[in-house]
Each structure stands twice: as C-alpha cells, then as structure tokens.
N, C-alpha and C positions, 0 to 999 in steps of 0.2 A: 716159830721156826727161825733158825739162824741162818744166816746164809752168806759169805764172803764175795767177795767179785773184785776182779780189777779193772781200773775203769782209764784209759788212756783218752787225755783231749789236746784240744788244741784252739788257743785261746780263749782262756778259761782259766778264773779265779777260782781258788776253796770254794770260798764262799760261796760265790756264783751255783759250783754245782753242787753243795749240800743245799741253797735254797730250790733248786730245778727239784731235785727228788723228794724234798717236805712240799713240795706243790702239786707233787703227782700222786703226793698221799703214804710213800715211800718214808719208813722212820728209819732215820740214819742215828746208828749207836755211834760211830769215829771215822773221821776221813781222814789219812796218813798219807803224806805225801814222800815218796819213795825213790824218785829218780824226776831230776828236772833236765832234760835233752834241750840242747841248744845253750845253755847259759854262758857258757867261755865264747860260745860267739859273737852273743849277745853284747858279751861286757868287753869284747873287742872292737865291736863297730861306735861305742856311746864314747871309745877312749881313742 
C-alpha cells in the first residue's frame, strides 16, 4: 500500500528524519521538502 503524509518538524535534518522512519521499520520511497518557515529570519540575525 502507498500512502502520502505530511510531516512538519522542528529541528530536524532530511536526513535525521528519513533515518528515524528506516529505524522504525518504515520504508521511505522520497522526502521532498516543500516550505522551509523561519529562513529570511534566520539569515537576518547570522547578518
């Protein structure tokens, strides 16, 4: 079965969480990252 979901975090790498769900036994066909919130803040306070 196929099945989609969208998964919103917080502090948290790709990687980080396609390895959490190959650890849970969970096979991950693609993670696509789609909206990153905060980043114009971000790259305001580092300038």
């Amino acid at each position: 079965m196929n099945v989609n979901y969208v998964l919103k975090v917080e502090d948290a790498k790709l990687s980080d969480v396609q390895k959490a769900l190959q650890q849970a036994g969970i096979k991950v066909r693609s993670i696509q990252e789609v909206y990153k919130e905060g980043q114009k803040e971000e790259a305001v306070k580092e300038g």
